[in-house]
N, C-alpha and C positions, 0 to 999 in steps of 0.2 A: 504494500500500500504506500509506504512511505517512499518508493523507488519511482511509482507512478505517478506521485505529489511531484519530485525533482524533475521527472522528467517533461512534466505537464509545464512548469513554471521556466524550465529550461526554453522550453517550444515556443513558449509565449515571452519569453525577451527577445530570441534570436527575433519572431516575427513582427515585433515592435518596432526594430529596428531597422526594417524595413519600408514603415509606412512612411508616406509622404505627407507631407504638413497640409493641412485646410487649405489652403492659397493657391497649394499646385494641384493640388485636385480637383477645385472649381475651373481652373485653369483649363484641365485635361479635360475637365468634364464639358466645358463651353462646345455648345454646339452652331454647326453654321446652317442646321438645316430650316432654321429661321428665315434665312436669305435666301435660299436659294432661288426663290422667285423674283427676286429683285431685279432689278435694270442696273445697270453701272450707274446710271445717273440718278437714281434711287438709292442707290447705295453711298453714293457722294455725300447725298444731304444727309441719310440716317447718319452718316462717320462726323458731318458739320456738330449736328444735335448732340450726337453721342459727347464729342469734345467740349462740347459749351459746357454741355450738364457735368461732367468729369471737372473740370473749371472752377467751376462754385461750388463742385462738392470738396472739393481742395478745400478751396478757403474755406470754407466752415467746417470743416474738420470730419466729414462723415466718410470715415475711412469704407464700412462695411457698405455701403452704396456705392463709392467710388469705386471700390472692386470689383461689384458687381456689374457697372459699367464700362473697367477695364476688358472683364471677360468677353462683355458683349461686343466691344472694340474689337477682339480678335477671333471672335464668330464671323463678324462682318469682313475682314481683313482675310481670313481662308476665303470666304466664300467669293470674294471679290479675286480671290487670285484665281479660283476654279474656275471662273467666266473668261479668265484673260483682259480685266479691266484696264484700264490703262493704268501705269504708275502716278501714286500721289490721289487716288481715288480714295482710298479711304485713308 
């Protein structure tokens, strides 16, 4: 029993130290299938908006928003390269 406790507690550090922080798995997790219907030049302005609101969420400090609008910056940013948008679109 007690061989099963160490080995169960062993299993579970090794695989802790494996996971990736909150930040990078929103990250990985962002998706672009949002966009995909988009136009490049639809995608232009969503990337304008995205940036303004990202902007003022700086300044006042609302980090968990900002990120989440980071993430959606780079949903829009794959899916804008999947079209062949041109450079500087989003």
């Amino acid at each position: 029993m007690k061989t099963k406790t160490c080995i169960g507690a062993a299993l579970l550090l090794v695989l802790s130290g494996c996971a990736s922080s909150p930040e990078n798995m929103d990250e990985a997790n962002a998706s672009a299938i949002s966009y995909q219907d988009f136009s490049c030049d639809l995608m232009a302005v969503e990337a304008k908006l995205i940036t303004t609101k990202m902007e003022e969420l700086q300044e006042s400090g609302a980090k968990k928003q900002y990120r989440a609008l980071k993430r959606q910056k780079k949903a829009l940013a794959r899916s804008a390269n999947k079209k062949d948008c041109p450079a500087g679109t989003v």
